[in-house]
Each structure stands twice: as C-alpha cells, then as structure tokens.
VOGU-3710 file (C-alpha; in Angstrom, 3 decimals, decimal comma):
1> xxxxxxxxxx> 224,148/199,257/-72,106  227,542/200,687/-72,952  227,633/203,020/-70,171  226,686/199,382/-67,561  229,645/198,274/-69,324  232,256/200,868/-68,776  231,183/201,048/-64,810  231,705/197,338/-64,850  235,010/198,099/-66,736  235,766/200,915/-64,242
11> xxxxxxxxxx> 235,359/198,702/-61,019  238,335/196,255/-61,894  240,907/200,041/-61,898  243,768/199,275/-59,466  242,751/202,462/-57,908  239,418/200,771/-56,750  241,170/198,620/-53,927  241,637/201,708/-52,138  239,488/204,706/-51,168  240,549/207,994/-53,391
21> xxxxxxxxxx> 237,605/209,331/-56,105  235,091/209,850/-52,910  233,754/213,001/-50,520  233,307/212,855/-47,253  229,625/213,831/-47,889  229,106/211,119/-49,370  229,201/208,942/-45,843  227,092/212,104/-44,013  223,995/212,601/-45,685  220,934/210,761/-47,356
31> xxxxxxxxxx> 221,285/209,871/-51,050  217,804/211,681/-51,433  218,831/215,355/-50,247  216,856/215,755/-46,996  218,227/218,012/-44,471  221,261/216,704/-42,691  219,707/216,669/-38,946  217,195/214,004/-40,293  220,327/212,076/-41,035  222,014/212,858/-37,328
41> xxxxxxxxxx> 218,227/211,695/-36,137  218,261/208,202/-38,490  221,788/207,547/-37,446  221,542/208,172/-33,826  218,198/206,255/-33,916  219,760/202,787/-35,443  222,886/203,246/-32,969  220,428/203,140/-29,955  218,585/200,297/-31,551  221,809/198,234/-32,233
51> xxxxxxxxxx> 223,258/198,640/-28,553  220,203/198,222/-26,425  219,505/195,228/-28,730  223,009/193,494/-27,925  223,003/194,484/-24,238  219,339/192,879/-24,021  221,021/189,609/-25,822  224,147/189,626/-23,766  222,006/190,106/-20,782  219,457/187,594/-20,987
61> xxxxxxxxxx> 221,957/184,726/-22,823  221,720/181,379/-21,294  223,485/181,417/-18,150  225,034/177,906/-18,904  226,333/178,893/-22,274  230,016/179,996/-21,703  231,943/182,873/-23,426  233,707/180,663/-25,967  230,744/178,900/-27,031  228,819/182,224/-27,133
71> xxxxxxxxxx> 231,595/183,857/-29,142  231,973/180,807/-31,641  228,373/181,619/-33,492  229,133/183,856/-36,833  225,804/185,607/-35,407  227,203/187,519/-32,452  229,955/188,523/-34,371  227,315/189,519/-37,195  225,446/191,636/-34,913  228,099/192,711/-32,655
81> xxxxxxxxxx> 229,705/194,137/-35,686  226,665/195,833/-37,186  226,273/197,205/-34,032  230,080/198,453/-34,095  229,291/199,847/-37,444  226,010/202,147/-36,802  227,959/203,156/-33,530  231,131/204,202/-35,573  229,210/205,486/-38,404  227,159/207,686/-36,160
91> xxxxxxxxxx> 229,825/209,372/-34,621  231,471/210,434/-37,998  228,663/212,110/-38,905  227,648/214,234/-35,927  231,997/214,732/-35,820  231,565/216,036/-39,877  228,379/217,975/-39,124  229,708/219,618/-36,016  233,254/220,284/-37,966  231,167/222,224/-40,742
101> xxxxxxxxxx> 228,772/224,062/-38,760  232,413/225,239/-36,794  233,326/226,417/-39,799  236,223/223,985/-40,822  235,573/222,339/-44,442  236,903/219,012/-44,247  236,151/217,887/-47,559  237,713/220,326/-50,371  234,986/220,221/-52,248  232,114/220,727/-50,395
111> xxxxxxxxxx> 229,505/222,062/-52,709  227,308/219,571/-55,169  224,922/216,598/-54,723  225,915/214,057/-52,152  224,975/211,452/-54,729  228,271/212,334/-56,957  230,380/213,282/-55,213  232,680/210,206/-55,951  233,816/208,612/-58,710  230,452/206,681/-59,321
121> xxxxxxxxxx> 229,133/208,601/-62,335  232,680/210,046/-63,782  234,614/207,894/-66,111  236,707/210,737/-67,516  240,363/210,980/-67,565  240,778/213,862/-65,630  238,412/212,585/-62,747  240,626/209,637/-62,767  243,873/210,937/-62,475  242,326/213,244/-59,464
131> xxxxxxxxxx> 240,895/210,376/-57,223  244,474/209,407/-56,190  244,595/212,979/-53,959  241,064/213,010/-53,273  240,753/210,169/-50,175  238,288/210,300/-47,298  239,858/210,727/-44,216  241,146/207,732/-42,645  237,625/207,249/-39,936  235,235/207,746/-42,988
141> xxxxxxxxxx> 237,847/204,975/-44,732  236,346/202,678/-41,677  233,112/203,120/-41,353  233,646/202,460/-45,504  235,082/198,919/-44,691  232,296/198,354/-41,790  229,893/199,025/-44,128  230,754/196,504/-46,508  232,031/193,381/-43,507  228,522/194,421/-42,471
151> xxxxxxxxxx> 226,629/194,129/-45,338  227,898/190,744/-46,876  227,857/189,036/-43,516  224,398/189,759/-41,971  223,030/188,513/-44,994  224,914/185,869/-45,204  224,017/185,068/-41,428  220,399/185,280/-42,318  220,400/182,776/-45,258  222,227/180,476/-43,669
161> xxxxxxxxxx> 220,639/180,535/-40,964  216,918/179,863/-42,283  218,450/177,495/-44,662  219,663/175,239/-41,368  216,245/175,630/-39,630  213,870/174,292/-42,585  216,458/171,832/-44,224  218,224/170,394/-41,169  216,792/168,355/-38,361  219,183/168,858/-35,420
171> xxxxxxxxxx> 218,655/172,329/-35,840  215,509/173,492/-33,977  215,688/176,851/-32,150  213,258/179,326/-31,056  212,942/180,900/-34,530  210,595/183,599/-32,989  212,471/184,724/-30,160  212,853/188,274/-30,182  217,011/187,360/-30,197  216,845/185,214/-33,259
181> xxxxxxxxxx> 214,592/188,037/-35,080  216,780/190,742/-34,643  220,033/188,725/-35,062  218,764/186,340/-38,350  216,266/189,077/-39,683  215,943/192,683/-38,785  219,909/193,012/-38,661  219,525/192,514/-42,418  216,463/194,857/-42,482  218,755/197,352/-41,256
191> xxxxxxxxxx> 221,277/196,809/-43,940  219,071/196,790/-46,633  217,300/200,179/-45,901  221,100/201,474/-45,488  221,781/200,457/-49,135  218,761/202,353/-50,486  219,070/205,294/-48,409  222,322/205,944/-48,025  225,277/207,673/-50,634  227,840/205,156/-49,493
201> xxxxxxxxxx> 229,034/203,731/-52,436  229,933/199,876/-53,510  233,396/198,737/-55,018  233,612/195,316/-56,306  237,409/195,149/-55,430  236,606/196,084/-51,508  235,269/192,030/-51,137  238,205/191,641/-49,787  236,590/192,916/-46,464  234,428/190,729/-45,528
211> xxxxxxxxxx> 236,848/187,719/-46,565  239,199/189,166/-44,462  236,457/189,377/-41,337  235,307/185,460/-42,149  239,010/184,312/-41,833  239,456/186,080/-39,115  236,251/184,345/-37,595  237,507/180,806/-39,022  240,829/181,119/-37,253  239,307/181,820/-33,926
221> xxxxxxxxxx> 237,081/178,498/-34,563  240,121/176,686/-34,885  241,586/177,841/-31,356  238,631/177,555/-29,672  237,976/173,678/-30,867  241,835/173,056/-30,530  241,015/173,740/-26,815  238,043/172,097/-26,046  237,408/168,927/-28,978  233,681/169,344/-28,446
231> xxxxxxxxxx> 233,452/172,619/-29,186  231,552/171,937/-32,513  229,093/174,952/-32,961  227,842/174,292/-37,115  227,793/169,960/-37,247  228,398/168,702/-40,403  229,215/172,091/-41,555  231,932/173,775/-39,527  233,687/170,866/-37,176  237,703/170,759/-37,485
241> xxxxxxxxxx> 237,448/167,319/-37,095  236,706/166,524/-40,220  239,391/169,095/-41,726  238,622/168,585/-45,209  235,060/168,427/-45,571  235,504/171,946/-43,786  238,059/173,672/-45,819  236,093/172,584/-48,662  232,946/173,849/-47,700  234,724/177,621/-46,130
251> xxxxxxxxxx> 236,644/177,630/-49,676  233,254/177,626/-51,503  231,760/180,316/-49,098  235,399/182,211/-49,660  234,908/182,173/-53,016  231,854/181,511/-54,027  229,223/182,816/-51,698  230,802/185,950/-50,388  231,695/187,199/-53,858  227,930/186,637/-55,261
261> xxxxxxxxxx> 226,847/188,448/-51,876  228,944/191,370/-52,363  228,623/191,543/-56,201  224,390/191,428/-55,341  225,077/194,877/-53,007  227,123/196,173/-56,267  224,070/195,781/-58,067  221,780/197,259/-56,080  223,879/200,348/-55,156  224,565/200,371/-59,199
271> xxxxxxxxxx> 220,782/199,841/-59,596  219,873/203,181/-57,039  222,275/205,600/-58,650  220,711/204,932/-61,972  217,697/205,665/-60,913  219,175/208,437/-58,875  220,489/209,904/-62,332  217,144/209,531/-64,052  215,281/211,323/-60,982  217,788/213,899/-60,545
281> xxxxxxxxxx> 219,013/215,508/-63,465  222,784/216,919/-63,662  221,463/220,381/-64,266  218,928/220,146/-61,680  221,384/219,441/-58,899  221,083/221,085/-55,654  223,343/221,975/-53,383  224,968/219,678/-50,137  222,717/220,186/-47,674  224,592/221,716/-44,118
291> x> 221,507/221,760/-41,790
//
C-alpha cells in the first residue's frame, strides 16, 4: 500500500507534465516481450483496419448530410483521430525498428525490459534528477499525446453514445450498422487491447490532452452553429442556444468526466505494471528485443 501511495505521490512531480523519465522502447514493443516484428505486424494490422474503416464511412455517408454537419459529431473526430493515431504510431515504430537494425541507437539506453524503461517503477532520487535529459524524441512525444486524446475520447464517445440511445427518445439510429459498431464500439475495443498490450505509459498530469482536443472540438461547434442557427447536432445537450445550460453541462464533462476517464486508464496501466512486476521479476529481466 505504501508503494500505491508514493506512485500516486510521484504522478503530481512538475516533471510529469512533460515527457523526460521514458525510452523510446517503451512506444516500440509489446509490454509482454514478444519479438518486435509481431509488433510491426499488430501495428500495421490496426493502421489498415482504422483507414479502410474511415474511407468505407466517408464513402458510403449520407449523400444529403453536408461536411459541416458531418464534421460537427464528436464521433468522426473520435475515429478520425484514432485512426490518425494507429497511422502515426505505426510509422514510429517501423522508423525506430528500421533505425536500429541500421545500426543507429536512438535511445541511449537501449538494453533492459521494455516494461521499465521509464520512470514507472523508479522513485529514487537519482532516477529523478535524470528524467529531465532523458526525453523521447519529439514524434514518440506525439504519438504519446495521441495516445492519451485517443483513449479518453473514444470511450467517452461510446458511453455517451449508448447512454443517448436507451435513455433518450429522439435519438434512434441504426445501432447495428456496421458504422455505428466500429465508431461507438470496436474503436474502444481497439483502445482497450492497446492499454493491456502495450508499454506506453499513463501520467495523470497529461489530462490536459484530451481537454485540450474537446475545446478544440467545442469551439468549432460554436462557428459552425454561429453560421447556420440550426445546426444543433446533441439537442438538449450541446445547442448554443441555450448558452448556459451548455457551458454547464461541457464544464462538468471538462472537469468531471474527462478527469475520471483518464484517471480510470491510470489505473489500469498502474494495475498491468503491477502485475507486470509480479510476473516478471527484476532479476529475471530479459533483454529489449531487436527482431
């Protein structure tokens, strides 16, 4: 219990807004030690999924349904930007693979068990004081900040969006279309198979992320209803028109829902590495894999 307390303690550091205390490795290779070319396969597998799935949706969207309508539903941007993620995230890992196999090492420190080889499981004062010159590079710092706008808001999109179909009558759509599975239910099946799999870590401080990718979502709402005064996609819910009611309700997703999301992924990924640690002994660790 003391150790769950000093992580907790650890997470509020000012050094945990940013990115130091974590390897490159750490964003390029399963938790669970597998070679890396089943990782190249997984990733290049969910990056075909992801972009045959949103050209299919594009493609076959109603014809009568214009762009700005289209773009004002928080689920294309969910899946557009998981999409963007697996896409982005794939190509830094065949680019780190490739770099290593050519011989250039472009994490110092390339040796050890992809599962520590951050900041995670190290609370002393040396490994502190080192995390401030030990950063990713700046691509793996994206795909770090995808990860976690991705995470928090295709969940999000998913309760929410069951939530309106069994609680609210004026909201009836074709719950088993094969575009409202994969936007309200497998995109979060992806996510969650990419928090137990994965090595890429969880920072409580890095919420910020996904606030910053709903605002940015609110404040296109607003210009697209200051053009056109019907343009009210969630009724009762998100409609400019009544400006209060609406503020009120974003501020409690702002601060209420979105934290409890995020802090839920903290958990988990908290949850995995202990069990990671009780698996995997220190002195049993193997090597990084490089195949």
């Amino acid at each position: 219990m003391a150790g769950c307390m000093q992580s907790v303690r650890d997470e509020f550091k000012l050094t945990h807004f940013c990115f130091g205390g974590v390897k490159t490795e750490r964003f390029c290779y399963f938790l669970w030690n597998p070679p890396g070319w089943v990782y190249l396969c997984y990733r290049a597998v969910l990056m075909v999924y992801t972009v045959t799935c949103v050209g299919i949706i594009a493609t076959n969207r109603p014809v009568q349904v214009p762009d700005a309508r289209w773009w004002s539903y928080l689920t294309q941007w969910s899946n557009l930007s998981l999409c963007l993620h697996l896409s982005l995230h794939c190509a830094v890992a065949v680019f780190v693979h490739c770099t290593k196999i050519c011989g250039h090492r472009i994490d110092p420190h390339p040796q050890g068990d992809p599962g520590r080889l951050n900041d995670d499981n190290n609370t002393n004062n040396d490994h502190h004081a080192e995390q401030l010159d030990d950063r990713p590079p700046w691509y793996v710092c994206l795909v770090w900040i995808s990860f976690n706008i991705t995470s928090t808001v295709s969940l999000m999109v998913t309760l929410v969006y069951y939530v309106f179909y069994r609680f609210i009558p004026f909201y009836n759509p074709d719950i088993s279309s094969f575009a409202n599975v994969q936007k309200h239910a497998i995109n979060t099946l992806i996510v969650m198979i990419e928090q137990l799999v994965t090595a890429v870590p969880c920072r409580l401080y890095h919420v910020i992320y996904p606030l910053l990718f709903c605002i940015v979502y609110l404040i296109y709402s607003v210009i697209v209803w200051a053009d056109d005064r019907t343009m009210i996609v969630y009724p009762n819910f998100l409609d400019w028109g009544n400006p209060a009611k609406t503020i009120g309700l974003m501020a409690a997703v702002g601060l209420v829902v979105i934290p409890v999301l995020h802090a839920l992924f903290f958990g988990i990924h908290k949850a995995k590495m202990a069990i990671y640690d009780h698996l995997v002994p220190r002195e049993a660790e193997p090597p990084v894999p490089h195949g």
